[in-house]
MILUM-118994 format. One record per residue (C-alpha): residue number from 1; x negated, y, z; residue in three letters. Coordinates in steps of 0.001 Angstrom, whole numbers. Each point is the difference from the previous one (the first is absolute). Example, Ala and Ser with C-alpha at 12.3 -4.5 7.8 and 13.67 -1.06 7.14 Angstrom:
# MILUM-118994
[1; [-12300; -4500; 7800]; ala] [2; [-1370; 3440; -660]; ser] 
This chain:
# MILUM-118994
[1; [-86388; 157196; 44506]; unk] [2; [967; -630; 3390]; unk] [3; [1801; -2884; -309]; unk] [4; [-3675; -1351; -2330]; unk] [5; [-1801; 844; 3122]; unk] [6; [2688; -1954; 2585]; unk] [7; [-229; -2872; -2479]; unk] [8; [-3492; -183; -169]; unk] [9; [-313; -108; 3533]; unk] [10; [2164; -2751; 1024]; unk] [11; [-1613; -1877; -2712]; unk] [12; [-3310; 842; 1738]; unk] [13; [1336; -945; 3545]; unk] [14; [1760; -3589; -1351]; unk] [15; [-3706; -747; -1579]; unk] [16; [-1483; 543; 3348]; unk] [17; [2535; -1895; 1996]; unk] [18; [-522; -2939; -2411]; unk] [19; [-3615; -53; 815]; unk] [20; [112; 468; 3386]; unk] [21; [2415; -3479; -101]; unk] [22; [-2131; -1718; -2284]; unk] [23; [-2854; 644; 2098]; unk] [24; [1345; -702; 3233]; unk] [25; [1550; -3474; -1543]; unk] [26; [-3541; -879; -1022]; unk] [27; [-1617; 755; 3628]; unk] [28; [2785; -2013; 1351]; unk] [29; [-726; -2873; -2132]; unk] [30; [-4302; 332; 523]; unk] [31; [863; -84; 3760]; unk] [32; [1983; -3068; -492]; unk] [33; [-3154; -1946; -2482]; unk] [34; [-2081; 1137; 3111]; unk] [35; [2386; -1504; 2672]; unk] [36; [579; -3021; -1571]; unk] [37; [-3625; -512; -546]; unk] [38; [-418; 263; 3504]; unk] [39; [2752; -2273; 566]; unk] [40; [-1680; -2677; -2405]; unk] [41; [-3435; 289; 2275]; unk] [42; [1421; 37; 3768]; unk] [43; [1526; -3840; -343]; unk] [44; [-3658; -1637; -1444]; unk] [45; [-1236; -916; 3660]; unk] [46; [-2715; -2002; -1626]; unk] [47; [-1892; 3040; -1712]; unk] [48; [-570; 2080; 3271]; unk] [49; [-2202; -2269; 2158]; unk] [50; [-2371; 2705; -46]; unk] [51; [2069; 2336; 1942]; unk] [52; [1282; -2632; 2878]; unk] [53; [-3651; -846; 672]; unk] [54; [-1164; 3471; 166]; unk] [55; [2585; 1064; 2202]; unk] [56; [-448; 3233; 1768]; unk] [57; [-3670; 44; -162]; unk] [58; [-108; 2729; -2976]; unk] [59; [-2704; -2432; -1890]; unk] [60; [17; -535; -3662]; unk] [61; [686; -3316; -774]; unk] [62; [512; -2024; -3182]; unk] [63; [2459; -3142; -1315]; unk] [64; [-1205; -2301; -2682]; unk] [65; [1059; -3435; -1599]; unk] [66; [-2158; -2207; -1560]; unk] [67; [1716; -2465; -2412]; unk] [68; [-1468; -3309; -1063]; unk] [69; [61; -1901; -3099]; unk] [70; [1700; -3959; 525]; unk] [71; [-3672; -1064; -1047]; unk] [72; [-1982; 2619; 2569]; unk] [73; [-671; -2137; 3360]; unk] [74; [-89; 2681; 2571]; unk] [75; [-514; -1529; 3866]; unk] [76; [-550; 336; 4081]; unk] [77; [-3803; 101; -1473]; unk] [78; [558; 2929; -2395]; unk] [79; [1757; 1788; 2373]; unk] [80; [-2541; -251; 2872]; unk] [81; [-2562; 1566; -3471]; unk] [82; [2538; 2544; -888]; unk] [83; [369; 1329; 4165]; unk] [84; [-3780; -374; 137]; unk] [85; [-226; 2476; -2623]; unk] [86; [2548; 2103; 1050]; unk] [87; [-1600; 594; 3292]; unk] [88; [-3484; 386; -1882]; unk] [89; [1665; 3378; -2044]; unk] [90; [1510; 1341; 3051]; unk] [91; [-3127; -122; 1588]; unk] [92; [-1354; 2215; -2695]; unk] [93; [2527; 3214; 1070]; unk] [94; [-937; -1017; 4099]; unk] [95; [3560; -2001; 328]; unk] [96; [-238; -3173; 1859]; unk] [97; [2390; -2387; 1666]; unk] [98; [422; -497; 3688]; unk] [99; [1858; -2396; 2039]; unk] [100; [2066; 2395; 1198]; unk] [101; [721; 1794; -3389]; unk] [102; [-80; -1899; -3345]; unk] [103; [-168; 2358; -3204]; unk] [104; [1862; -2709; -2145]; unk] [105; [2501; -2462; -522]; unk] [106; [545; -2869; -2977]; unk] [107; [2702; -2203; -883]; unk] [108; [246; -2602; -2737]; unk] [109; [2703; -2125; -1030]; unk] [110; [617; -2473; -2911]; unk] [111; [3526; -2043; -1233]; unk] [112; [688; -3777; 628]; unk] [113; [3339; -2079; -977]; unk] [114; [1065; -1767; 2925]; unk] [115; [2740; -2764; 1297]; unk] [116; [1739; 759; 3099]; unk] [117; [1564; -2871; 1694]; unk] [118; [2912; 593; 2502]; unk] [119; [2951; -2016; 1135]; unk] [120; [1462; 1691; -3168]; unk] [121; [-2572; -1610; -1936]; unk] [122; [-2650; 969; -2225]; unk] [123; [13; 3704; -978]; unk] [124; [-2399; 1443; -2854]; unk] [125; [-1418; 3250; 1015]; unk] [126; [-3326; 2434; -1162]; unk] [127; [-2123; 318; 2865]; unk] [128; [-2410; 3000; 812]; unk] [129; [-3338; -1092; 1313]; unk] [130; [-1289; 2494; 2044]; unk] [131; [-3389; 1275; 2033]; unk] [132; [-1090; 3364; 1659]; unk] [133; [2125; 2918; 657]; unk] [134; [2487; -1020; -3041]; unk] [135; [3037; 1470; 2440]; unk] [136; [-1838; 3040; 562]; unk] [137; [154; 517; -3930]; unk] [138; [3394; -1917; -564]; unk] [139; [2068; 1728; 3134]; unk] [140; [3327; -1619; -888]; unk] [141; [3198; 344; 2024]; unk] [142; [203; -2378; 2687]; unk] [143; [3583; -1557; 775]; unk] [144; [-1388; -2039; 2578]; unk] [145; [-2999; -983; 1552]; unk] [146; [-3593; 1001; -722]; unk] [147; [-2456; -409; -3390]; unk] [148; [-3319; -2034; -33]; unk] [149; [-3034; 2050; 1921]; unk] [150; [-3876; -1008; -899]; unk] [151; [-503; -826; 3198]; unk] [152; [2444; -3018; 283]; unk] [153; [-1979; -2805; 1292]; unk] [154; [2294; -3042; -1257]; unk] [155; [1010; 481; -3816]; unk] [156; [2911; -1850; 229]; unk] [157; [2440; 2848; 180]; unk] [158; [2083; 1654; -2881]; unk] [159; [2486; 3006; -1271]; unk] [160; [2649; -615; -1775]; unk] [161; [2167; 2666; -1988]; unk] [162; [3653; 211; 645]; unk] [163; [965; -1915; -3376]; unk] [164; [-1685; -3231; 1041]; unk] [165; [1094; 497; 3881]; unk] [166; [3480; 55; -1215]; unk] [167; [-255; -2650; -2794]; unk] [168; [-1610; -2464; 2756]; unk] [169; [1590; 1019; 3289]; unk] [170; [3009; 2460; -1202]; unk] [171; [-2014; 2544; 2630]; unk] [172; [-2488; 2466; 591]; unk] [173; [-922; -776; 3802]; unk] [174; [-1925; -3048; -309]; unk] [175; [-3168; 1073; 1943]; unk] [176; [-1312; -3160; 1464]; unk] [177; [1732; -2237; -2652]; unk] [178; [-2071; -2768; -1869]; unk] [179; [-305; -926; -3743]; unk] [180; [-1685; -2143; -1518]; unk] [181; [-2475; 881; -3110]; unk] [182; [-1336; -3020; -1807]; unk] [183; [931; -2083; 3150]; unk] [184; [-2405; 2121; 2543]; unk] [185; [1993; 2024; 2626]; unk] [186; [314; 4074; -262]; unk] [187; [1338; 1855; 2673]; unk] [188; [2320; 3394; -1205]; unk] [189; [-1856; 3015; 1246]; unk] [190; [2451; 2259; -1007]; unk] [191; [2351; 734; -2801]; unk] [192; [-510; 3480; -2882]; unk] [193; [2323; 1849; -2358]; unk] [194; [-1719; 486; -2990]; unk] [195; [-172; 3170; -2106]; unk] [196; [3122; 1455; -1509]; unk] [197; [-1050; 3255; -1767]; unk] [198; [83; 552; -3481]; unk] [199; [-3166; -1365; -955]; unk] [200; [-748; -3008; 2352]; unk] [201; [3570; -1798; -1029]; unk] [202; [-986; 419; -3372]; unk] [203; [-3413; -1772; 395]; unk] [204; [775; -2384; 2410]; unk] [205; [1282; -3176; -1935]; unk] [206; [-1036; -2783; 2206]; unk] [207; [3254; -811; 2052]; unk] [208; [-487; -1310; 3613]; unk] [209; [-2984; -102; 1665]; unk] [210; [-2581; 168; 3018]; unk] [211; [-3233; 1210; 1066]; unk] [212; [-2608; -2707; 1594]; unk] [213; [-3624; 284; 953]; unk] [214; [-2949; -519; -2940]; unk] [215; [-1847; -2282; 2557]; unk] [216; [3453; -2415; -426]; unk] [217; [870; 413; -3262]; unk] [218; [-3427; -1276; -845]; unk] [219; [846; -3295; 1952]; unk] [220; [3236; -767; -1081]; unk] [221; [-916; 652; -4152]; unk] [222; [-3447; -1480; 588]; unk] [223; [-1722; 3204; -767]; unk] [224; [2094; 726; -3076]; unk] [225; [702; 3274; 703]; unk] [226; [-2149; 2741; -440]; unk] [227; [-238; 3944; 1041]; unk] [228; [1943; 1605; -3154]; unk] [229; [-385; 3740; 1890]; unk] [230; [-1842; 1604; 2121]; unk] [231; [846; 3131; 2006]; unk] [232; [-2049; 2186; 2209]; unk] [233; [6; 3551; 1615]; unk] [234; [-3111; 1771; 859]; unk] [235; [-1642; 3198; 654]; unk] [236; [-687; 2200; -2632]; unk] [237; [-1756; 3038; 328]; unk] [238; [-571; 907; -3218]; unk] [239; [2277; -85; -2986]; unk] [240; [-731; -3454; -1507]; unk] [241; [-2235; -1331; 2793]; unk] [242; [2459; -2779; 735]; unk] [243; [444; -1076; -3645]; unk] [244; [-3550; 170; -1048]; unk] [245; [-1480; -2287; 2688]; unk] [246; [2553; -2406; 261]; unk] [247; [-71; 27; -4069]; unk] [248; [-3811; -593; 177]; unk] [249; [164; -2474; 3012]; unk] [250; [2545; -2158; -2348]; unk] [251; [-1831; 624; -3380]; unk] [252; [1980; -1702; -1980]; unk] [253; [1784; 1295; -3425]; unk] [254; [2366; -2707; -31]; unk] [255; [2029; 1480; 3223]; unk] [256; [1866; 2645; 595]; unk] [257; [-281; 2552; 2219]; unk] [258; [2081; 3025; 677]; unk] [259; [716; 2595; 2818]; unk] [260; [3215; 32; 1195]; unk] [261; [-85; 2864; 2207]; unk] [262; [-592; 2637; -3375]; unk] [263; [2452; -1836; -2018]; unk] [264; [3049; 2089; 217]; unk] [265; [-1586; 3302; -715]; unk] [266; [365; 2479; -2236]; unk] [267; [-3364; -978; -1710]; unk] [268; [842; -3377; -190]; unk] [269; [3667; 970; -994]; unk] [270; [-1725; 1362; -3159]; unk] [271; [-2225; -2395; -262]; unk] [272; [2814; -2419; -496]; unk] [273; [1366; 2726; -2052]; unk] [274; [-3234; -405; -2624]; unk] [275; [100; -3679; -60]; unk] [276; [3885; -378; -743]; unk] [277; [207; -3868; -1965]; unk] [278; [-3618; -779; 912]; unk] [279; [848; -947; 3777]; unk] [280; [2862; -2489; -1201]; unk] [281; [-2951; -2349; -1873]; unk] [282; [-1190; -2755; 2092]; unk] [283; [-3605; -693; -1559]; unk] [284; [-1162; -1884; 3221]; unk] [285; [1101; -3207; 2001]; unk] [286; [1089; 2205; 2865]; unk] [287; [3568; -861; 1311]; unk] [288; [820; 2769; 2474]; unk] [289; [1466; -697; 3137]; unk] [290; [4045; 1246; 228]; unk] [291; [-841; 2956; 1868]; unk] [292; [-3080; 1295; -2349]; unk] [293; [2623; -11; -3275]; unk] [294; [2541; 1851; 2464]; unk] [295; [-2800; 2546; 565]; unk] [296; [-751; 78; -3533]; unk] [297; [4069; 580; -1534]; unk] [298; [-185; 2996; 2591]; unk] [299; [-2906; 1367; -1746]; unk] [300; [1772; -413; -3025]; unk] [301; [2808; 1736; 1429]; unk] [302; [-1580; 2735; 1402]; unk] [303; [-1616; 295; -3558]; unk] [304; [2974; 763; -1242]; unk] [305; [1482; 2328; 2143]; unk] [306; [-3023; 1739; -142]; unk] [307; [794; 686; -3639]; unk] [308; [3471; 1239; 799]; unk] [309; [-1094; 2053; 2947]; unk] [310; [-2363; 1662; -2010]; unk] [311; [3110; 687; -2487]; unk] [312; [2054; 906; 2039]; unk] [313; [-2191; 2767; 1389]; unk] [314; [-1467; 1094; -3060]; unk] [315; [2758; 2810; -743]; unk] [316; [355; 1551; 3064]; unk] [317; [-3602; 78; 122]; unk] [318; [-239; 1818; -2963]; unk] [319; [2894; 1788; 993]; unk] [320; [-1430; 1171; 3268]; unk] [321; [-3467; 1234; -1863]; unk] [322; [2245; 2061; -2175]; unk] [323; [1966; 1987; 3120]; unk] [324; [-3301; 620; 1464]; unk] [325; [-1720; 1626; -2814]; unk] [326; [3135; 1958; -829]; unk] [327; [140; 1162; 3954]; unk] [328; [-3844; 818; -356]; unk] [329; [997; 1938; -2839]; unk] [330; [2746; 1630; 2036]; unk] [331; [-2277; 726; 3044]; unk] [332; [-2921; 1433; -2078]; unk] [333; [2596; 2362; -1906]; unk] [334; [1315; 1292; 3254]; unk] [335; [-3244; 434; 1170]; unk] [336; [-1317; 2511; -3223]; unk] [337; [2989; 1491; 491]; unk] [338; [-654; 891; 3841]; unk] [339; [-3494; 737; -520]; unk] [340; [1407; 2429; -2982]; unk] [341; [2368; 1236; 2732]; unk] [342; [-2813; 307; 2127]; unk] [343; [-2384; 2312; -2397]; unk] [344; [3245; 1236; -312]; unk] [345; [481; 1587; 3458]; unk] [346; [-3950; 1174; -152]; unk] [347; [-20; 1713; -2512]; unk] [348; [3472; 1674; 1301]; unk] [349; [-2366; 1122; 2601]; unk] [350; [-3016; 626; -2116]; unk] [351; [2346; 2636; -2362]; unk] [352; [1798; 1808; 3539]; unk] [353; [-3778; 389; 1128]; unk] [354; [-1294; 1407; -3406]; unk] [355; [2832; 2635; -371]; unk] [356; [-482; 1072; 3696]; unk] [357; [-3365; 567; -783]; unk] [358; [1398; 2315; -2903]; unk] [359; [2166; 1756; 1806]; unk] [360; [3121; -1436; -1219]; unk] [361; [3187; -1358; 2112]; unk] [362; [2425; -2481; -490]; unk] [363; [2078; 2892; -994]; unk] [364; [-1974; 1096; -2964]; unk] [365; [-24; -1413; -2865]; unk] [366; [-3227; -757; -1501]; unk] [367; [-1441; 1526; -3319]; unk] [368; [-1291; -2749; -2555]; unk] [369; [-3585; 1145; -195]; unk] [370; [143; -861; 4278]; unk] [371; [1531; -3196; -1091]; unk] [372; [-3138; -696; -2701]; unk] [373; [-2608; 1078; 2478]; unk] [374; [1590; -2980; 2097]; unk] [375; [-37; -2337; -2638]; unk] [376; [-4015; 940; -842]; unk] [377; [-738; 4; 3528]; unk] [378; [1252; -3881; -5]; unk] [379; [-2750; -680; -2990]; unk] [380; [3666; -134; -2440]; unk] [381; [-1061; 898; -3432]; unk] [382; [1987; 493; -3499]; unk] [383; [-2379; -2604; -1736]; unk] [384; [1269; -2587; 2793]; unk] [385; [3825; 458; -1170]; unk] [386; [1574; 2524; -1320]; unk] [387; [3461; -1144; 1161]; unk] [388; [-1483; -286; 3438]; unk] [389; [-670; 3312; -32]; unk] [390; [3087; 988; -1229]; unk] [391; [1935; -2034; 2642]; unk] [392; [-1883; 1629; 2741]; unk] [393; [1046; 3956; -1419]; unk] [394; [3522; -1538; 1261]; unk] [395; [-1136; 941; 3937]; unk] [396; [2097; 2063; 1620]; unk] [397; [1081; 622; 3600]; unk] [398; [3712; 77; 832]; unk] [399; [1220; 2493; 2713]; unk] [400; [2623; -2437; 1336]; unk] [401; [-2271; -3375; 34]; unk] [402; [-3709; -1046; 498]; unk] [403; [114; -2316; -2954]; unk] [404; [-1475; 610; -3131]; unk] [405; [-1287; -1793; -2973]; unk] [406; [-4167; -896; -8]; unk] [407; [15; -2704; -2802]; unk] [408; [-2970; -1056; -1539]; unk] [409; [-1456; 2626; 1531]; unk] [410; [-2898; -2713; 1334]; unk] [411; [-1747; -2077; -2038]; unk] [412; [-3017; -1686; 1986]; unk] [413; [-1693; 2983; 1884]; unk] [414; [1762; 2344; 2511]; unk] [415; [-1235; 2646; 2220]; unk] [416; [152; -1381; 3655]; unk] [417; [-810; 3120; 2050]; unk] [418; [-1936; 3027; 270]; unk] [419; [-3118; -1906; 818]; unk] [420; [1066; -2416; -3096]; unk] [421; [113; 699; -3416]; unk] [422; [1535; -3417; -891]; unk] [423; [1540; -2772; 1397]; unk] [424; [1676; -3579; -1242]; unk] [425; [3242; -1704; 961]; unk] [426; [-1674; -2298; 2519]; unk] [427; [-1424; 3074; 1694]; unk] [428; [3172; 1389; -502]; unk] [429; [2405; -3042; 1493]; unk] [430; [-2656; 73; 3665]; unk] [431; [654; 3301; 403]; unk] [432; [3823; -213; -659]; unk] [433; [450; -2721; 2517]; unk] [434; [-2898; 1222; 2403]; unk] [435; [2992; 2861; 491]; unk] [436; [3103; -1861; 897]; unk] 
């Protein structure tokens, strides 16, 4: 029987061991979904505008893209409308622009093939045309140099990245240096690394490239190139604010327009989640710009360790619920059984103060029909239970010890004092730990 018992136990103790591992080997692998979805975040520069232009100011302050169709014209003249209206909505929660403090920024950009001449000779290459703050949203890494500012009077300058500094001048420090694009002279503002995280080398197909101004990529393509995205980051009070009027400035279903700044959380994560296979159709004209598809295989990603995470910590969830109800159990079993203890100890009192009212010492030894006045007096009756009743005829007083044996003896009423003739175990529990 012993040996049952010994055996039984171990395999008791092995069965909690193995879930304790299991569950511990699942936490470890939810805290590595949730690292590595932090890790796919940090690197996408491009998707946290909102937070460089707000700074330290403590201001809420939203990201959003707008992407045009190839047959949407979208101009200097539509964005002069679109700020116009911008600064009408702000108006509307008391926000207004100063020359000391603006509320937003913009950026827009579009794609151009270009021919680089050099004493190399001619050199294909994608170029970026740029206007506003595109840097500001774009903060590359800069090897050399500096990037393209607004607020460059002559528009002859340009930034190369480090693949088409090398493949033209087998260097990155060519500030200063000239090219030529389409036979009109660019000076080399500075040189960038792109992107090397997981999801911008995966977009990025494009191979060498730079980054000019809008004003002369217009000139050199003879206005062939048009805004393809644009990008701005402004205040938004209100959940929504920024979307809704720059949605309703645009108003226009054939565009798309997103926020950037709520795209990588949990909400959208199972938004993403609900609309598995739909967000892989392309019903539109849109082509996306490399760094909006890199934004979009994170979401993807982040989908799908979602899924896992929530997997992973399903079990020891479930697990954990289960130790806590048995540990309520546990608690609320130990405390019955001090509050028993408890009525317990009163009514040890309750019984030495009755027989010194009779007369009797802890010497004597009781007579049953003192012992059945007792159990009356208590409101104890043989209609409650007659094996009560005979439990309680078990009382006696030993002359070596104080303990004796009151089982059962209380049911639901008991006599507190003289001045009570019943009490209840809350009563009783106060007045036991009103005395230590």
């Amino acid at each position: 029987m012993a040996s049952a018992n010994l055996m039984k136990e171990g395999v008791c103790v092995i069965k909690n061991l193995i879930i304790i591992a299991v569950n511990v080997l699942l936490l470890i692998a939810f805290i590595v979904c949730l690292s590595v979805s932090t890790s796919l975040v940090t690197p996408l520069r491009s998707q946290q505008a909102a937070e460089a232009w707000a700074g330290q100011s403590g201001e809420r302050f939203a990201q959003l893209s707008v992407f045009f169709p190839e047959s949407h014209t979208f101009d200097n003249n539509d964005i002069r409308s679109l700020h116009s209206s911008i600064d009408t909505a702000l108006l509307t929660v008391s926000l207004e622009s100063t020359s000391d403090r603006a509320l937003y920024t913009d950026a827009w950009s579009g794609i151009v093939e270009i021919s680089i001449f050099n004493e190399r000779g001619p050199v294909s290459a994608k170029a970026i045309a740029v206007g506003g703050d595109y840097f500001l949203f774009h903060p590359f890494f800069l090897r050399s140099g500096s990037y393209l500012s607004p607020n460059d009077l002559m528009k002859d300058r340009v930034v190369l990245d480090e693949e088409l500094a090398w493949r033209l001048f087998g260097s990155v420090h060519l500030v200063g240096f000239e090219i030529f694009i389409e036979e009109r002279p660019f000076i080399i503002a500075g040189v960038i690394s792109r992107e090397k995280d997981f999801a911008n080398s995966k977009a990025y197909a494009d191979g060498a490239g730079l980054y000019m101004s809008f004003e002369a990529a217009m000139e050199i393509t003879n206005n062939e190139v048009s805004i393809r995205c644009y990008e701005i980051v402004m205040p938004d009070p209100i959940s929504g604010f920024a979307l809704n009027t720059v949605t309703e400035a645009i108003n226009d279903k054939n565009v798309s327009i997103l926020e950037n700044s709520e795209r990588f959380t949990l909400s959208n994560s199972f938004s993403a989640i609900r609309s598995f296979g739909e967000r892989s159709m392309r019903v539109g004209t849109i082509e996306y710009p490399y760094w909006e598809n890199a934004a979009r295989y994170t979401e993807d990603w982040l989908a799908l360790l979602l899924v896992m995470s929530l997997f992973f910590i399903t079990f020891p969830i479930i697990c954990g619920i289960v130790y806590t109800v048995k540990v309520i159990r546990f608690l609320i079993r130990r405390g019955k059984i001090a509050a028993q203890k408890a009525v317990e100890e009163y009514d040890k009192r309750q019984y030495e103060k009755y027989l010194a009212k009779q007369g009797i010492t802890k010497q004597d030894k009781p007579n049953q029909g003192i012992i059945k006045r007792f159990i009356a007096k208590r409101g104890i009756t043989n209609s409650g239970n007659t094996k009560q009743l005979e439990a309680t005829q078990k009382i006696e007083i030993d002359e070596k010890q104080d303990n004796y044996d009151v089982d059962d003896i209380i049911e639901q009423k008991h006599e507190s004092d003289e001045n009570h003739d019943n009490y209840n175990v809350n009563e009783i529990i106060r007045e036991v730990l009103g005395e230590f």
